[in-house]
C-alpha positions in Angstrom: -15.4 -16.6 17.1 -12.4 -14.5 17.5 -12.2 -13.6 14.3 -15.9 -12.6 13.5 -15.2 -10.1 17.4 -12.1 -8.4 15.6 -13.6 -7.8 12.3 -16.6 -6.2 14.4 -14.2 -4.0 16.1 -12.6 -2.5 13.3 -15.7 -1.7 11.7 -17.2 -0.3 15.0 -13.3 1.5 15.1 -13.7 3.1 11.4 -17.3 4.2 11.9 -17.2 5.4 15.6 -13.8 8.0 14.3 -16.3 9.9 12.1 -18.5 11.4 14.9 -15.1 12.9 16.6 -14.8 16.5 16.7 -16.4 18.7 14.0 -15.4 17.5 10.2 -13.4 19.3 7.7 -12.9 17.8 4.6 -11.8 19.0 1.5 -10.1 18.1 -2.0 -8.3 19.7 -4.9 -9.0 16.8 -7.1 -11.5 18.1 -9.3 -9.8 21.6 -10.6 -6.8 21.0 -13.3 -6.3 24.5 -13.9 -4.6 25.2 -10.2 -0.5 25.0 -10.2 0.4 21.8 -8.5 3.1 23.5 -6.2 0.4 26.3 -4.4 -1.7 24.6 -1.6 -5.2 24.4 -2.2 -6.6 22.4 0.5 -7.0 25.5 3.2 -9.9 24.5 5.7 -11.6 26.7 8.2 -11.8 25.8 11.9 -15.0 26.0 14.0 -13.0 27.9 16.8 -13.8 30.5 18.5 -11.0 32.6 16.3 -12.1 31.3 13.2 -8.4 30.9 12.3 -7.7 29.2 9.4 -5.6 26.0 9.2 -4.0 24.2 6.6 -3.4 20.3 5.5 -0.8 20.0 3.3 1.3 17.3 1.9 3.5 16.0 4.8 6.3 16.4 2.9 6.4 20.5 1.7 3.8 22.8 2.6 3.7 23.7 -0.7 2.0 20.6 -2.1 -1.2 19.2 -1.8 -1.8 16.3 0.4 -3.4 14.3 -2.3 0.1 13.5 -3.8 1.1 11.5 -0.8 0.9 7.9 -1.0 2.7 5.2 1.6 5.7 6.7 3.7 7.1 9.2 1.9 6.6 8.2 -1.9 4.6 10.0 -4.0 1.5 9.4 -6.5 -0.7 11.6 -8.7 -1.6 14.8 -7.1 -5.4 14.2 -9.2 -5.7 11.1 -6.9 -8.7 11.6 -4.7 -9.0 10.8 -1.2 -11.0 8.1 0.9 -11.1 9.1 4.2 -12.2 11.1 7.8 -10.7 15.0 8.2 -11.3 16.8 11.3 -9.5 18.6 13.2 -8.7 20.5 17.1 -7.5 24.0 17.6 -3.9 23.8 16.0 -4.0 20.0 14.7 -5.2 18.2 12.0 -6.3 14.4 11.7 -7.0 12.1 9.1 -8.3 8.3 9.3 -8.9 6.2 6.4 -8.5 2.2 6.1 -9.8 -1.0 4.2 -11.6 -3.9 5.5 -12.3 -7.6 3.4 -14.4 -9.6 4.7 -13.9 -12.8 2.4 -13.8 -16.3 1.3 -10.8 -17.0 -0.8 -10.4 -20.4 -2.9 -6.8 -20.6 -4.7 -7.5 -23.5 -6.8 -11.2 -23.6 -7.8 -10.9 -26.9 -10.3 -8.8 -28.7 -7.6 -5.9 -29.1 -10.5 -2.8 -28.9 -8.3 -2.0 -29.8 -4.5 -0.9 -26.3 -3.5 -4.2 -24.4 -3.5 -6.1 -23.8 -0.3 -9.6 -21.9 1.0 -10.3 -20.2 3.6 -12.4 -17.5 5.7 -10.4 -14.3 6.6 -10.3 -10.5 6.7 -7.1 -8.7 5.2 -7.5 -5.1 6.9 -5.1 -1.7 7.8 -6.8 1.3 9.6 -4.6 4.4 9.6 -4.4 7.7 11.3 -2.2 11.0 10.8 -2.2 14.0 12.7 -0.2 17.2 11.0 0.4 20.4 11.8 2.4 23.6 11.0 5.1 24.5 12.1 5.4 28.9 11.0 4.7 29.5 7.9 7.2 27.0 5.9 7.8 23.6 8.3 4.7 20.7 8.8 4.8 17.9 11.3 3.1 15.1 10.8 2.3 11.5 12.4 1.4 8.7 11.1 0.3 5.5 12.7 -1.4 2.0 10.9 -2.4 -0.9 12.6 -3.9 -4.4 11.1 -5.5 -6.9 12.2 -4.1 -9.8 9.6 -2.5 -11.8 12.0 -5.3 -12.1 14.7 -7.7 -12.9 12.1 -5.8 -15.1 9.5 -3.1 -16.7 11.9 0.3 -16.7 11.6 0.8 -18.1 8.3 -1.3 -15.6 6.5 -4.0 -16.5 3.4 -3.5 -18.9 0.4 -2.2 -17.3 -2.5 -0.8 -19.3 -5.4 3.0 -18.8 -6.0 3.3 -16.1 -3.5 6.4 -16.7 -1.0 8.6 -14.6 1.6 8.9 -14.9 5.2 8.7 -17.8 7.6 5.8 -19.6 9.8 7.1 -21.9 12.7 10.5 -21.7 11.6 9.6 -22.6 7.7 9.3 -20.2 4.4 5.5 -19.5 3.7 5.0 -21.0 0.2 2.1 -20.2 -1.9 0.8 -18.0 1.4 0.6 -14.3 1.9 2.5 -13.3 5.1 -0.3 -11.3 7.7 1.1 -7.3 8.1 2.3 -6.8 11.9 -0.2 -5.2 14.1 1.7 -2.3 14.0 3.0 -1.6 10.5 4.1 2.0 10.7 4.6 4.6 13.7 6.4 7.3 12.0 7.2 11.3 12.6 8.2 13.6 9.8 8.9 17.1 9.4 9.2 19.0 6.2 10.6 22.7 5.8 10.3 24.8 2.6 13.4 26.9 1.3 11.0 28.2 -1.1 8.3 27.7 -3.3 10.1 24.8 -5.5 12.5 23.8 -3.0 12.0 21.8 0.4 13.9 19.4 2.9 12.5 16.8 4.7 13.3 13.9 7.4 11.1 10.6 8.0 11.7 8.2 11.0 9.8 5.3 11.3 9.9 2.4 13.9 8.5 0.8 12.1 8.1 2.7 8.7 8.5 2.5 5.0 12.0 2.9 3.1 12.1 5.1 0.2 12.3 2.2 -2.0 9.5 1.4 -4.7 6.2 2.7 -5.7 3.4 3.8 -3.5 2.7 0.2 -2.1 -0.1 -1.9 -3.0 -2.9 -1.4 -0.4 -2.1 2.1 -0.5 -2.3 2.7 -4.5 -5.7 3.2 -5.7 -5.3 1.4 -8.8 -4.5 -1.9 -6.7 -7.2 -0.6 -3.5 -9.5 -3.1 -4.6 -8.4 -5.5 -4.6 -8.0 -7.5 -1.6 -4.7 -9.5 -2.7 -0.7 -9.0 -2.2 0.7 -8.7 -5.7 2.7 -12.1 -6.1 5.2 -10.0 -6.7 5.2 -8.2 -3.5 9.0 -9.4 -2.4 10.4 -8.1 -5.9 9.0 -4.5 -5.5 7.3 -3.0 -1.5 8.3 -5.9 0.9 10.5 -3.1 2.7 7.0 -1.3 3.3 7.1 -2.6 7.2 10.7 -1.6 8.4 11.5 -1.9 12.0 13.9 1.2 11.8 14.2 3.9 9.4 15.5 7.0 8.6 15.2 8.8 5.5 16.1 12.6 4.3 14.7 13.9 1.1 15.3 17.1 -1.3 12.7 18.6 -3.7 13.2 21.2 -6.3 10.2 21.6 -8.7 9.0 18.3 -9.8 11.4 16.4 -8.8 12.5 14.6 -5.3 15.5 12.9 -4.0 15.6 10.8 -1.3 18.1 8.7 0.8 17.1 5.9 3.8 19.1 4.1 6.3 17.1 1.1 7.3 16.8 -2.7 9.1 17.5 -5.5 6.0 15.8 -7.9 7.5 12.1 -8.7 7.7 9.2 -8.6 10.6 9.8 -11.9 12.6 7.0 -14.4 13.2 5.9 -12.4 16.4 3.3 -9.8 14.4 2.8 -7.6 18.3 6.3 -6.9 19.0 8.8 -4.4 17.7 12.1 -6.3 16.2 15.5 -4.4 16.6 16.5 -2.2 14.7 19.4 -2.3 12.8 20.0 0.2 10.1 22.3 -2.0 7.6 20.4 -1.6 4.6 20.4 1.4 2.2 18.3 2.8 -0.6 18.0 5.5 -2.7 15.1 7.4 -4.7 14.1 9.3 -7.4 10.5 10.7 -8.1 9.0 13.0 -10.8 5.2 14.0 -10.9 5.0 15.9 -14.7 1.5 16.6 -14.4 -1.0 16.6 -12.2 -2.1 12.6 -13.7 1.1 11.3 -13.0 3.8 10.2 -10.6 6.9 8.4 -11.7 10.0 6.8 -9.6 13.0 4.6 -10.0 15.0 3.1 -6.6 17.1 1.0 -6.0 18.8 -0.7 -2.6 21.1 -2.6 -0.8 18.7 -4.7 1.5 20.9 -6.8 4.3 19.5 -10.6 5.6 16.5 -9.8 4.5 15.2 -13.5 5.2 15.5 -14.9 8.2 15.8 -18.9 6.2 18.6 -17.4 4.3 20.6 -15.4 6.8 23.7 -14.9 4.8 21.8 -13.6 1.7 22.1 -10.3 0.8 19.4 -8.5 -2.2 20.0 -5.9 -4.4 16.5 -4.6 -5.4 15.7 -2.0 -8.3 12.3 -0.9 -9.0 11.1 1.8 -11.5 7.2 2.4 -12.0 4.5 5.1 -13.7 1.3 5.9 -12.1 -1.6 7.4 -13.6 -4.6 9.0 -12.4 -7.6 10.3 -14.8 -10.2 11.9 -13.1 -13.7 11.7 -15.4 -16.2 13.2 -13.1 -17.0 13.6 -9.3 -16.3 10.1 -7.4 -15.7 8.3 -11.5 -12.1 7.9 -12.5 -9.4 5.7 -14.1 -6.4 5.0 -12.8 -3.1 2.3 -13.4 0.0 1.5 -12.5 2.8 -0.4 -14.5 5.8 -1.5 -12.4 9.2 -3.4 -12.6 11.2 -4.5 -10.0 14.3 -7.0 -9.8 16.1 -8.9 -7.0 19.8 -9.8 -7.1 21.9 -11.9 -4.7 25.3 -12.9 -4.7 25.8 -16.8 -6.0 21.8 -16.5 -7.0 20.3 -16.2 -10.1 19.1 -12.3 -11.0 15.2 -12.3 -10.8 12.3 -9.8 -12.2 8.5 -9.0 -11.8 6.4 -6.9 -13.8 2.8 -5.3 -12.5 0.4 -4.0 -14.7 -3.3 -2.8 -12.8 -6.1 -0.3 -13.3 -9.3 0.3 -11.7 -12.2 2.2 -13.4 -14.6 3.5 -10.8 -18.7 4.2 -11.9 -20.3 6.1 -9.1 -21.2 2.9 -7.0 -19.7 0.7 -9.4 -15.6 -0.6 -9.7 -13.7 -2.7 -12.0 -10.6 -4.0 -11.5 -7.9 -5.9 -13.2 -4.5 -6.6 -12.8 -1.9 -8.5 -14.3 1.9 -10.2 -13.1 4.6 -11.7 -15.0 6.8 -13.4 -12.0 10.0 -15.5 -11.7 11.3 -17.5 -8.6 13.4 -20.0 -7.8 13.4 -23.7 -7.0 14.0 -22.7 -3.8 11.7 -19.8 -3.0 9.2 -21.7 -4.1 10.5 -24.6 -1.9 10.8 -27.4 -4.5 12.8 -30.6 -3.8 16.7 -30.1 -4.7 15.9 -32.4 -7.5 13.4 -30.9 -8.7 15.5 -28.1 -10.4 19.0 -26.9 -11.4 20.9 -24.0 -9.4 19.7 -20.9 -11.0 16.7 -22.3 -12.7 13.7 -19.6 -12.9 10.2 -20.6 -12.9 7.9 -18.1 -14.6 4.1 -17.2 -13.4 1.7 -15.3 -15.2 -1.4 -14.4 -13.7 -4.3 -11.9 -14.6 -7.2 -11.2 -12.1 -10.5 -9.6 -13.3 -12.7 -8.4 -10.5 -15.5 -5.9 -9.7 -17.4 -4.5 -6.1 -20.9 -2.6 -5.8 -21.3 0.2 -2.9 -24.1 -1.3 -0.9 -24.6 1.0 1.7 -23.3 3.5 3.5 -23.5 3.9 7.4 -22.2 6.6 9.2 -19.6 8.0 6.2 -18.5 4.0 6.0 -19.0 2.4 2.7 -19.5 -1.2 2.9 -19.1 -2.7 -0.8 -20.1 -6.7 -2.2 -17.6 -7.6 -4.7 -15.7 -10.9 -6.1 -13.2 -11.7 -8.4 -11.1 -14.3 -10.5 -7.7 -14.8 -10.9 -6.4 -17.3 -14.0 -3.0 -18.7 -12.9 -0.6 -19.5 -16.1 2.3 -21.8 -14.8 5.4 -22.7 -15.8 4.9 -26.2 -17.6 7.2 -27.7 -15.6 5.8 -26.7 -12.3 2.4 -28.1 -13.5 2.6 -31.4 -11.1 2.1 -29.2 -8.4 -0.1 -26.6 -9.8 -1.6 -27.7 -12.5 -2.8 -26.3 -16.0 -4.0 -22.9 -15.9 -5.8 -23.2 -11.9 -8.2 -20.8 -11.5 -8.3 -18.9 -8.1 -11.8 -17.0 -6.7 -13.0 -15.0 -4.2 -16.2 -13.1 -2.8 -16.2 -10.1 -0.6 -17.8 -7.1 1.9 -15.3 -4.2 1.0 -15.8 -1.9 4.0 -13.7 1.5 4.0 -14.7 5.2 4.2 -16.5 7.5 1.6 -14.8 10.1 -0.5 -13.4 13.2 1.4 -16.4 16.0 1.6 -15.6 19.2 0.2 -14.7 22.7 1.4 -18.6 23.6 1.0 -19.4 20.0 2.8 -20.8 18.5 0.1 -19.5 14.3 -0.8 -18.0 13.6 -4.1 -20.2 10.6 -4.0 -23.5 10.2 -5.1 -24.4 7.5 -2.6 
């Protein structure tokens, strides 16, 4: 019962934010003539001075706001937007979120003993407020909130071979960790030298690093899909950071940016804020070529970041593309590949590679992604006799999936969709798993229609 009250309350949440204020939405997604480094996205205010305001990428004004993804990393600027503008006198406020309503099976065939079912409802809402600062600085806050651990409990959703974190003292094995209720509260400010050049600071408590790709719920190509990647640890576990500071430099294309951050990982309690440490570094580069596509490579010194392996420091290095090809209004395609690795002292040296893409049709999406995975014996708690120190067990899994646009109530889409995952396990994990277990799952996709344009008509033909 309490479950079935929250999911109505963050539906009620993302529809009831759209009647606030007077809307102003706009997009720059369908011209690819305009330079990428002039802001196109000026919107008029309904004030009594008709002056005209300006949301911009929070991290130059001189970039359009499509290009930002999570905390200060960067995707396509062609990437189109799913979400609520409006704005009051000098501000401007943006909601957008994702809500599955699902039932998720891990092992379908019942080959293994480490699949499991249940009812639950991954979900993030997220709000910003911006606004200028003169002619050359932009503020901006951020806040995102979900609801995974009132809904799934404290050990999260079945997920074959997915592990990090801990539940009553234990690492979560073959289990998604829930996000913390609050998973970001962050302020940044941005100030342009020029029209190339800018300088920026992010602080977040808690925020997101500048380490990895635009992560995974955020990225349209994964959007979708309601799952964590399995390789989540190996590439945007730092996403939820209690503590973090990070400065940036852009000239032209290109950014650079350095964080100071906690190591370690959310606790068990998902409503409290953990202290913050700042013992962990990382470091980033980003290029966008073109208006289609956003590159990066990091890397990081991440300290204790499990709390079952307290004296284990990672090394993490992640380098990914993103592309975004728009095909008409509310239809594109758009993937992501992505490496990342994780190195500890006395461990073995492990890897993950992502490959996903979505294709939307007007009401119609289809999905797919694909992992190639190692971990160890024991991250994926196996016996000590089970395997050899520095053993690596390999995982590859491919999930096709697809969702319909139902409906549409008060600028909320709500979407029926489903999907199947086909899990290819190492042979000799196969007494637990079994051979080739196929995971399933059915879903309501709710989450909020495409961003109206400056003349107030939807991309969306709903």
């Amino acid at each position: 019962m309490r479950s079935h009250l929250i999911t109505l309350f963050l539906i009620g949440l993302m529809t009831k934010s759209t009647y606030a204020q007077h809307e102003m939405h706009h997009m720059h997604y369908t011209d690819s003539k305009k330079d990428t480094n002039k802001t196109s996205h000026a919107v008029h205010s309904h004030d009594s001075t008709n002056h005209q305001m300006e949301m911009s990428s929070r991290n130059s004004v001189n970039l359009p706001m499509n290009r930002d993804g999570s905390g200060t990393s960067w995707q396509p600027d062609a990437t189109p937007i799913y979400a609520y503008m409006l704005h009051k006198q000098q501000w401007m406020f943006m909601f957008h979120g994702d809500v599955f309503i699902r039932y998720n099976r891990q092992d379908i065939g019942n080959k293994g003993v480490r699949g499991g079912e249940q009812w639950d409802a991954p979900s993030m809402l997220m709000a910003m407020a911006q606004r200028r600062i003169g002619n050359n600085g932009v503020f901006q806050f951020n806040a995102m909130l979900s609801a995974d651990a009132l809904i799934s409990g404290g050990n999260g959703y079945p997920l074959l071979f997915q592990s990090g974190e801990t539940w009553q003292g234990k690492p979560l094995i073959d289990r998604q960790h829930p996000h913390d209720l609050f998973s970001e509260l962050s302020v940044s400010y941005a100030h342009s030298l020029s029209s190339k050049a800018d300088v920026s600071l992010y602080l977040g408590y808690p925020g997101e690093p500048a380490l990895g790709p635009v992560t995974f719920m955020h990225r349209l190509s994964g959007r979708f899909n309601p799952d964590a990647p399995i390789g989540h640890h190996w590439v945007d576990a730092t996403h939820i950071t209690f503590g973090v500071a990070t400065v940036g430099f852009r000239y032209g294309k290109f950014r650079l940016e350095g964080s100071s951050f906690t190591g370690r990982e959310p606790d068990e309690n998902r409503y409290n804020f953990d202290k913050p440490l700042f013992n962990s570094w990382s470091g980033r580069l980003s290029f966008n070529p073109s208006k289609q596509w956003a590159l990066q490579a990091s890397h990081g010194f991440i300290k204790s970041p499990e709390a079952h392996a307290p004296g284990e420091d990672v090394r993490k290095t992640t380098v990914s593309a993103m592309y975004m090809r728009p095909i008409k209004t509310n239809n594109f395609f758009t993937g992501t590949v992505l490496w990342g690795q994780n190195s500890a002292k006395g461990h073995h040296t492990s890897n993950s590679v992502l490959g996903e893409a979505s294709l939307r049709q007007n009401r119609l999406v289809f999905y797919t992604r694909y992992e190639w995975v190692q971990k160890g014996g024991e991250e994926l708690v196996l016996a000590p006799t089970a395997y050899d120190h520095g053993t690596l067990f390999t995982n590859n899994v491919i999930t096709f999936g697809s969702s319909y646009d139902l409906l549409k109530v008060a600028h909320v889409i709500v979407a029926g969709g489903g999907q199947l995952s086909v899990n290819f396990i190492d042979k000799r994990l196969e007494y637990l798993y079994g051979n080739k277990p196929i995971a399933g799952e059915i879903y309501l996709h709710i989450y909020p229609q495409l961003m109206k344009t400056q003349k107030g008509k939807h991309h969306s033909k709903m």
